[in-house]
C-alpha positions in Angstrom: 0.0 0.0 0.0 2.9 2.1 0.7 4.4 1.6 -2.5 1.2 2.6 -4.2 1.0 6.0 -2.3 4.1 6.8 -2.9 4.1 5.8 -6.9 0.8 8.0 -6.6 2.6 10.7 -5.3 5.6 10.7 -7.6 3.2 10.4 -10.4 1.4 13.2 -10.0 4.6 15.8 -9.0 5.8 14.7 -12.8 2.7 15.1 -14.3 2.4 18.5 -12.4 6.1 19.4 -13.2 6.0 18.0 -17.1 3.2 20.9 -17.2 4.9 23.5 -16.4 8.1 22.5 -18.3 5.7 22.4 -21.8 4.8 25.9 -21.0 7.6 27.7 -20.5 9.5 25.7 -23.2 6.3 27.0 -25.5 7.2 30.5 -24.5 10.3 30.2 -25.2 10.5 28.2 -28.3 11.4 30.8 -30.3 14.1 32.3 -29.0 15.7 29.0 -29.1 15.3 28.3 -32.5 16.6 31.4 -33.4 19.4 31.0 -31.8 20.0 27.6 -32.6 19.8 28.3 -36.7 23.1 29.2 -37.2 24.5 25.8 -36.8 22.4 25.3 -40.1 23.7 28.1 -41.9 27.2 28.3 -43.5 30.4 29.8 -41.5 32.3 32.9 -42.5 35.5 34.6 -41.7 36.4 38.2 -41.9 39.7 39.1 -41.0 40.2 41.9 -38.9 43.8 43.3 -40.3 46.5 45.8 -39.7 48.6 45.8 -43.1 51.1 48.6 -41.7 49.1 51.9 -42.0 45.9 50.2 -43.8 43.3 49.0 -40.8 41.0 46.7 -43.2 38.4 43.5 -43.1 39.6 41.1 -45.4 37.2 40.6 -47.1 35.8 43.9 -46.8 32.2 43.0 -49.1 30.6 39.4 -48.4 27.9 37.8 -49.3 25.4 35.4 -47.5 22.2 34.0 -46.4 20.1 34.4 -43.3 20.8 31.8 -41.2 24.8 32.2 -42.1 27.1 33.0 -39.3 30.1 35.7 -39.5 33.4 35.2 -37.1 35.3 38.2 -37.8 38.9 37.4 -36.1 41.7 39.8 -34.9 44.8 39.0 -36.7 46.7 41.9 -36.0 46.3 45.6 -35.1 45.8 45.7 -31.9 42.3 46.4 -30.4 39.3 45.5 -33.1 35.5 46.0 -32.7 32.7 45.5 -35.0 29.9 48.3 -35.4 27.3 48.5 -36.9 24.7 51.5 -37.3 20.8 51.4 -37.5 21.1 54.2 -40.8 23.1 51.8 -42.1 21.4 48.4 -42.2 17.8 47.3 -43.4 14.9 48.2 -41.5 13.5 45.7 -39.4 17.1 44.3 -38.4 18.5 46.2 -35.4 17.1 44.0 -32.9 18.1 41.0 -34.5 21.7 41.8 -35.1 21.6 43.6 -31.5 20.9 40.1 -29.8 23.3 38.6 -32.1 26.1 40.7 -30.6 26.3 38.6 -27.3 29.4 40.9 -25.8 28.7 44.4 -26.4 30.6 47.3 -26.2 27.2 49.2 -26.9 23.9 48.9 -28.9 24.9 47.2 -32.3 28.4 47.4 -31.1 30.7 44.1 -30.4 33.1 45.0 -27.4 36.9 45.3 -27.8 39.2 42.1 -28.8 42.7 41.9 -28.9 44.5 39.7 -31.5 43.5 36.6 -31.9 40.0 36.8 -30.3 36.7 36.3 -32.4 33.8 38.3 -32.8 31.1 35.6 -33.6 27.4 37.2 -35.6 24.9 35.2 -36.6 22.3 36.3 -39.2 19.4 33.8 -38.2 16.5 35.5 -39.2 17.7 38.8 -40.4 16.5 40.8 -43.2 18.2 40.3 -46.7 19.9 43.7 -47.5 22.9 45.6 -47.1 24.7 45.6 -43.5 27.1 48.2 -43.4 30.3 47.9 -40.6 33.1 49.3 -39.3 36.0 49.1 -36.5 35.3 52.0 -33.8 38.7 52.5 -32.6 40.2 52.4 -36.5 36.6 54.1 -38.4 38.9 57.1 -38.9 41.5 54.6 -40.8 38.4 53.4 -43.1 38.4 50.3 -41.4 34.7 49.5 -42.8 33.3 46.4 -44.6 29.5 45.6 -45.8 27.7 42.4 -45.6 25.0 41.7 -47.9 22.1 39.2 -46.9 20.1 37.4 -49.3 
């Protein structure tokens, strides 16, 4: 009889905790999925470069698809960010390439690396169009690049 209670018992806390668990993963299904499409899409690699007194992405103009993912690495040049500007991509896409930026230096801004660090974007569910980027500590070098989303 004991046995019995206590299966009883156990029972109904799963059924009561498998409830809540279906709820909140409903609520939150789509943040997860968004952030789980990149692994989908293809990966890319910008080069963040200091060639002696040029400070340039190599490449500087890409192409891709939503769902792609962009690692732009520091190979030299000390210090390297990558920013972008809401005048300066589609409409529609600041808040997805603003969560896409998970350490931030400011809104649509990637914090500081040094070289040999990775900045790591992913473009799961973003607008095709034209995102246009640049370095903040080297924008006065011309340090820019565009992405284009198909």
């Amino acid at each position: 009889m004991r046995v019995s209670a206590m299966i009883a018992v156990v029972t109904l806390a799963l059924a009561a905790c498998g409830g809540e668990k279906t709820e909140t993963v409903a609520v939150d299904s789509t943040p997860v999925e968004t952030a789980a499409a990149p692994m989908t899409g293809t990966t890319h690699e910008v080069q963040m470069i200091q060639d002696g007194a040029e400070f340039k992405f190599v490449p500087a103009d890409l192409t891709i698809k939503a769902g792609d993912v962009v690692v732009f690495k520091s190979v030299s040049g000390g210090m390297h960010n990558v920013q972008f500007f809401s005048d300066s991509i589609p409409a529609g896409s600041e808040s997805v390439i603003d969560a896409a930026i998970t350490n931030k230096l400011g809104p649509l801004a990637s914090a500081l690396v040094n070289t040999g660090e990775e900045i790591t974007i992913s473009f799961a569910g973003a607008p095709v169009g034209e995102y246009k980027f640049t370095c903040l500590p080297h924008m006065a070098m011309n340090m820019h690049g565009k992405i284009t989303v198909q």
